[in-house]
Residue, then its C-alpha position, 0 to 999 in steps of 0.5 A: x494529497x500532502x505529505x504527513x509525517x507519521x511516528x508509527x505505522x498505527x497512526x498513518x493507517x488511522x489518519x489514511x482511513x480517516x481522509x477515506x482510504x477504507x479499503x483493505x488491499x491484500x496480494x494474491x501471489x497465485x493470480x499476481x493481482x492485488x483484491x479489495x472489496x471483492x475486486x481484483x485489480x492487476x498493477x496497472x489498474x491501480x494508483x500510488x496515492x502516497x507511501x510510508x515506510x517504517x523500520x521496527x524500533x528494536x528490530x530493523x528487519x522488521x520493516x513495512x511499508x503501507x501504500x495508499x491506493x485507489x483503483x479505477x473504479x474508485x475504491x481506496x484502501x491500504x495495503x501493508x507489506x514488508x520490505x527489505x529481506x521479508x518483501x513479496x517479490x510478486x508484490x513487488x513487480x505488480x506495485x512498479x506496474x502501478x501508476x504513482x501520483x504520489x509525488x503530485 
């Protein structure tokens, strides 16, 4: 997928649902696996399609990153998350757990 360059977190999630990445991915903390459409996936399952980060304009501590993902079976989706002082750590460890494509 090629790299686009995105102003605001709104715009990717927009331009990301619009190439199919419908999905919306959220973190269990107290099963460390990450859900959508009902599944659950352990990091390992899934692939980094492509990452974004983002810093607040007036606030650096208000920062994100959203992820493109998509799991064996071939669901694709977002996930948002925090980054910096506000990051999960559990989030965290399952997302280096994940196979990243992103680069390709």
């Amino acid at each position: 997928m090629p790299k686009h360059l995105y102003s605001t977190l709104s715009q990717a999630v927009e331009a990301l649902r619009r190439l199919g990445f419908a999905a919306h991915f959220t973190y269990d903390e107290k099963t460390r696996t990450i859900a959508a459409e009902g599944r659950s996936y352990k990091g390992e399952d899934l692939r980094i399609v492509d990452h974004y980060r983002f810093e607040g304009m007036s606030d650096p501590d208000d920062s994100s990153v959203l992820y493109a993902l998509e799991g064996p079976d071939g669901t694709k989706g977002l996930l948002v998350a925090a980054y910096g002082a506000y990051a999960e750590a559990g989030l965290g460890a399952a997302l280096k757990e994940t196979k990243d494509s992103h680069g390709e």
